[in-house]
BAFI-3210 file (N, C-alpha, C; in Angstrom, 3 decimals, decimal comma, padded with zeros to 6 digits):
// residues 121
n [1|2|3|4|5|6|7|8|9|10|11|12|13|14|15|16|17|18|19|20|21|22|23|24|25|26|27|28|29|30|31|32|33|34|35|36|37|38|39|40|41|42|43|44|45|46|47|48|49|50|51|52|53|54|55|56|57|58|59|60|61|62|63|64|65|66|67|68|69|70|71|72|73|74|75|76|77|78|79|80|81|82|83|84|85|86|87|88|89|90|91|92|93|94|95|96|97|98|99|100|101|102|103|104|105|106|107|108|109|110|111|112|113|114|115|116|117|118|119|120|121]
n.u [-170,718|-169,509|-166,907|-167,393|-170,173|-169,759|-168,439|-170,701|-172,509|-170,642|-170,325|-173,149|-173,674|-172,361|-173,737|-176,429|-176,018|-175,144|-177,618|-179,630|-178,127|-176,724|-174,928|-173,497|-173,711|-172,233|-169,758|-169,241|-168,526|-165,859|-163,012|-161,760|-159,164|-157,266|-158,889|-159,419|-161,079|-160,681|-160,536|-162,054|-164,273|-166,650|-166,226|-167,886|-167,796|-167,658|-165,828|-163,429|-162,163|-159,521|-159,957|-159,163|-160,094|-160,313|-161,990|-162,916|-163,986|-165,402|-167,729|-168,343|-169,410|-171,360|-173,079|-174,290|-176,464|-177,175|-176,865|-177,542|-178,007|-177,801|-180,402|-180,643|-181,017|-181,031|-177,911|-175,042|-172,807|-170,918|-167,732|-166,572|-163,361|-161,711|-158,488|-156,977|-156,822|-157,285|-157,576|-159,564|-161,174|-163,822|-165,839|-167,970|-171,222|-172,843|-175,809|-175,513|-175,126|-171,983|-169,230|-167,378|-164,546|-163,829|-161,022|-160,870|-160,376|-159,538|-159,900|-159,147|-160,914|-163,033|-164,146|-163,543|-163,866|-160,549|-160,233|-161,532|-162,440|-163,594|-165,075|-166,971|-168,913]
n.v [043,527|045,159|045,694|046,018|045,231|042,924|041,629|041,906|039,875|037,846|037,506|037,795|035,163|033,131|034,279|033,476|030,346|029,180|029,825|028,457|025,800|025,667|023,684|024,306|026,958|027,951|026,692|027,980|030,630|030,710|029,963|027,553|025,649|026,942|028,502|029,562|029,231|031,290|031,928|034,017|032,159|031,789|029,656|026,232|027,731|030,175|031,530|033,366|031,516|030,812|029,796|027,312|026,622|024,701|025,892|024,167|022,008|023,562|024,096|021,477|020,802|022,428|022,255|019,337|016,510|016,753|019,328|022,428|025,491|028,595|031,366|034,513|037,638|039,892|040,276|042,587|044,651|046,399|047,797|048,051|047,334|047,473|047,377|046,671|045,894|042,963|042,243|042,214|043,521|043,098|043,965|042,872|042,128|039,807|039,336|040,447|038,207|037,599|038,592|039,937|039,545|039,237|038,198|038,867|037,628|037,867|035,536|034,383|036,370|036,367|037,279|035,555|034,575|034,717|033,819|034,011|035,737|035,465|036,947|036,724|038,094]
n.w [012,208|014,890|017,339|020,328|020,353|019,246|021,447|023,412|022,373|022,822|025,624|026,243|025,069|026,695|029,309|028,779|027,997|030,053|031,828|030,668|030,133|028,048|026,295|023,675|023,358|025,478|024,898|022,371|023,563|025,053|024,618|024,340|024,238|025,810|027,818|031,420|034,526|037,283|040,562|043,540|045,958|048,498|050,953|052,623|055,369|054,922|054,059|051,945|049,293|046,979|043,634|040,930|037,885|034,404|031,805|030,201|032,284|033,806|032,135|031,846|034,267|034,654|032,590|033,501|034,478|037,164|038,034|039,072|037,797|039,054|039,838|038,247|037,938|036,350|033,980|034,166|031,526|033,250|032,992|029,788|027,992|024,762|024,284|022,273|018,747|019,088|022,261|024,750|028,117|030,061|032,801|034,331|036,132|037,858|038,074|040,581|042,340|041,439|040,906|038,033|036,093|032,302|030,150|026,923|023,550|020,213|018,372|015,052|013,967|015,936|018,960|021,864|025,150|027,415|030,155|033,231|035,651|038,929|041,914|044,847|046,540]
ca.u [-170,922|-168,620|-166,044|-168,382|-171,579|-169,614|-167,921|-171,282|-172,434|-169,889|-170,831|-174,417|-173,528|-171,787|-174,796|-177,668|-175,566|-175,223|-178,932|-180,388|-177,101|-176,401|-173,278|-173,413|-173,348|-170,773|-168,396|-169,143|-168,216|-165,031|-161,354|-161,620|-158,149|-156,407|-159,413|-159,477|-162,100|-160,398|-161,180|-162,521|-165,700|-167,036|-166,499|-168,815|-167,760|-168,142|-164,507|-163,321|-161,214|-159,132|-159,943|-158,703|-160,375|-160,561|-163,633|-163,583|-164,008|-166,545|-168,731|-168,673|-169,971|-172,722|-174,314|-174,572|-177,708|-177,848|-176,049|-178,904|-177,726|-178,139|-181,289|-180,269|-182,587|-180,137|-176,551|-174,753|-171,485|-170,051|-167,091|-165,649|-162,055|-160,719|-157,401|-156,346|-157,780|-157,133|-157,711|-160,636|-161,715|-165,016|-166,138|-169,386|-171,931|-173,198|-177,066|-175,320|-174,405|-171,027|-168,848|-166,624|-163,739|-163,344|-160,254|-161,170|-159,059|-159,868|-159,475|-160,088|-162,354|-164,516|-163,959|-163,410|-163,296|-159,795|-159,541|-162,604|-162,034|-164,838|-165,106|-167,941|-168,832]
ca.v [043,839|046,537|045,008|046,113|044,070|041,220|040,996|041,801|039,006|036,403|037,727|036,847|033,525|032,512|033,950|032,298|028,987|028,782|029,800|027,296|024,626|024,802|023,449|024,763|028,380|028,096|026,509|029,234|031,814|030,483|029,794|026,203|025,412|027,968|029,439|029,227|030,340|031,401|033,780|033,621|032,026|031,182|028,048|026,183|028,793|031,607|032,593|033,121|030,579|031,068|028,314|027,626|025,016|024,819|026,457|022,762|021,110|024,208|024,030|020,135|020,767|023,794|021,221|017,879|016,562|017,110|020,683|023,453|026,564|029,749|032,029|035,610|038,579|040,241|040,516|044,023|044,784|047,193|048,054|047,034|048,127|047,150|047,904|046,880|044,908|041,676|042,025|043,369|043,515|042,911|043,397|042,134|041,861|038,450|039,588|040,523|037,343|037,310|040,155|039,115|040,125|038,274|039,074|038,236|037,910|038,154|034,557|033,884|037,394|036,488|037,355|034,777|034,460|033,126|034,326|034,717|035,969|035,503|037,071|036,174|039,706]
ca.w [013,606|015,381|018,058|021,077|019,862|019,130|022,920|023,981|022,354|023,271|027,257|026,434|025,002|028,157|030,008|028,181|027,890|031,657|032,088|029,945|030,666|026,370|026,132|022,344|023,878|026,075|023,938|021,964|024,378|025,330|023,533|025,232|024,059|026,602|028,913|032,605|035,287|038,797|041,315|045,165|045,921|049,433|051,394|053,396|056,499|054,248|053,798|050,676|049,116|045,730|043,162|039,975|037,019|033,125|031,734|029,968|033,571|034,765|031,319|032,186|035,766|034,350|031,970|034,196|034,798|038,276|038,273|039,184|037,732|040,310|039,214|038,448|036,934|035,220|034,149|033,460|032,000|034,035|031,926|028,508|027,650|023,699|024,367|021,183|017,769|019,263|023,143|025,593|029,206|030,444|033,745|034,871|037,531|037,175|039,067|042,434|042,738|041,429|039,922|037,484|035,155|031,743|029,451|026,043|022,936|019,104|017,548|013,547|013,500|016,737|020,214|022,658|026,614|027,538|031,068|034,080|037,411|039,593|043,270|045,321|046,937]
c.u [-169,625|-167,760|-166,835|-169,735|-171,470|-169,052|-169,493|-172,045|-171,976|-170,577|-172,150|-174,948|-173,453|-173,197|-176,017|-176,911|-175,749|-176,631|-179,646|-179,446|-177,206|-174,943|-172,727|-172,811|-172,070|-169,967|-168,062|-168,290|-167,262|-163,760|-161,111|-160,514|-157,412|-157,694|-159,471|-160,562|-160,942|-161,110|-161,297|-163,980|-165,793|-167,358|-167,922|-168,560|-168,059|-167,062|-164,464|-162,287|-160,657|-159,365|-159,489|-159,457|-160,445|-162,070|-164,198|-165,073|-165,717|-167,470|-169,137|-169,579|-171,221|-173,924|-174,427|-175,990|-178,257|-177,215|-177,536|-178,401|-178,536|-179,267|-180,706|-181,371|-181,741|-178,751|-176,314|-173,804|-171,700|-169,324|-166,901|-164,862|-161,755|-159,500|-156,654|-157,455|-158,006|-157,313|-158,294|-160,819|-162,844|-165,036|-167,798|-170,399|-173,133|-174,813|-176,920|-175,000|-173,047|-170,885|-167,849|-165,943|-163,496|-162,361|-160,435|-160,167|-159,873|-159,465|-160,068|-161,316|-163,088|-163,556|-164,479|-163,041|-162,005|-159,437|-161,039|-162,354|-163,307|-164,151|-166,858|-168,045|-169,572]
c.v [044,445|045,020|044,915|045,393|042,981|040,618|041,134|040,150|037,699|036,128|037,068|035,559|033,004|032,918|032,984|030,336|028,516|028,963|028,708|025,831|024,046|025,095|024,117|026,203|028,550|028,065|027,839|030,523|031,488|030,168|028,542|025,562|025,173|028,232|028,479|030,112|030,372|032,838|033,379|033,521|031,640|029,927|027,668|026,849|029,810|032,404|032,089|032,307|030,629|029,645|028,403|026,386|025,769|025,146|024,871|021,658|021,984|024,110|022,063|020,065|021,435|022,933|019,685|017,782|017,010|018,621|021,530|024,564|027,813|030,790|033,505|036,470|038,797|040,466|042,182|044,255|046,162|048,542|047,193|047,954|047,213|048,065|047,835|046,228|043,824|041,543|043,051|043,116|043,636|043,347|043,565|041,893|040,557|038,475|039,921|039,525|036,967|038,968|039,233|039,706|039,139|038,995|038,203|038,477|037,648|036,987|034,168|035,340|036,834|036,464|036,346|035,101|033,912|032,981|034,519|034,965|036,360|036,091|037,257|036,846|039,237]
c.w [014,153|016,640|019,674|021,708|019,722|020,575|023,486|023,747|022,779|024,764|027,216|026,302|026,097|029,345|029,688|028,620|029,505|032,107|032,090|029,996|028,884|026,331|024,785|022,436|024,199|025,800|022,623|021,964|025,023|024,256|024,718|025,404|025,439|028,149|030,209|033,480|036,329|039,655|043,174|045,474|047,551|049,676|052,289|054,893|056,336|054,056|052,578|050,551|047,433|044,822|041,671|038,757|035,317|032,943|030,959|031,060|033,865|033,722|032,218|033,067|035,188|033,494|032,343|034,601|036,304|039,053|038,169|039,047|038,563|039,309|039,512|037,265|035,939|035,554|033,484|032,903|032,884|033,500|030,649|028,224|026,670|023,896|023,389|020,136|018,567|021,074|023,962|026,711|029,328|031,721|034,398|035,660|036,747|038,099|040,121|042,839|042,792|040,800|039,249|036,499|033,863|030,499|027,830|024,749|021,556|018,287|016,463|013,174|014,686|018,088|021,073|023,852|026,683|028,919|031,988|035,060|038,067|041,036|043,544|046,590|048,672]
res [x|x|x|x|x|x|x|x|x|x|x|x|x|x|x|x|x|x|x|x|x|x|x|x|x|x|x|x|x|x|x|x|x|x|x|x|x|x|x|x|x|x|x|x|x|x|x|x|x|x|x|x|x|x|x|x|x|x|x|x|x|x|x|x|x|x|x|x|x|x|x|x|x|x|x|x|x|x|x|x|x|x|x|x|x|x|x|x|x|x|x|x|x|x|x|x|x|x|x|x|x|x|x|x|x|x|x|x|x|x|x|x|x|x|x|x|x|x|x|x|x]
***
C-alpha cells in the first residue's frame, strides 16, 4: 500500500472508531504514547475556548458508556501533504461539524496520528 492509502486509512480508522465507539480503531489510529488532541471548541456561551487533552483521555471519553458520539454523513480530507518519508499533514472536514488538522508521523512502517487540532467553525 502506497503512503497516501495508508494515511487515508489511519484517518478512516479514527473515523469509524469514533463512529462505532471501537476503542480497537482508535488505538489504532493514534501513536498513544506521544499524541495529543487540542484546538478551539465552543463553550456553553458559544465562544470559543482553547483546550488541550491526551488522545488517551479523549479515546477514554469517545468509548464510555454514556458518551453519544455526534452523527455526521460524511468526512472529507481536504488536503494531505507527505512532506517527507516519515511525516504528513492531513486536513479534514470532520461533516461540517468540525475542521480539523492532524500531523501524522511514520512509526515501525505505519502511519500514525500524533498531533489533532480541532476548530469548531
Amino acid at each position: 500500500m502506497n503512503d497516501y492509502d495508508s494515511i487515508k486509512e489511519t484517518v478512516f480508522n479514527y473515523c469509524e472508531g469514533y463512529r462505532k465507539k471501537d476503542r480497537e480503531r482508535l488505538e489504532k489510529a493514534f501513536a498513544l504514547e506521544i499524541a495529543n488532541m487540542m484546538g478551539y471548541k465552543k463553550n456553553e456561551e458559544g465562544k470559543l475556548e482553547l483546550f488541550v487533552m491526551t488522545m488517551r483521555d479523549a479515546i477514554d471519553e469517545w468509548v464510555a458508556p454514556d458518551y453519544t458520539p455526534f452523527e455526521f454523513a460524511d468526512g472529507k480530507m481536504l488536503a494531505v501533504d507527505i512532506f517527507s518519508v516519515v511525516g504528513a499533514t492531513v486536513l479534514f472536514d470532520f461533516g461540517g461539524r468540525y475542521l480539523e488538522s492532524y500531523q501524522l508521523a511514520k512509526i515501525d512502517g505505519e502511519w500514525r496520528i500524533v498531533n489533532k487540532f480541532i476548530v469548531d467553525p
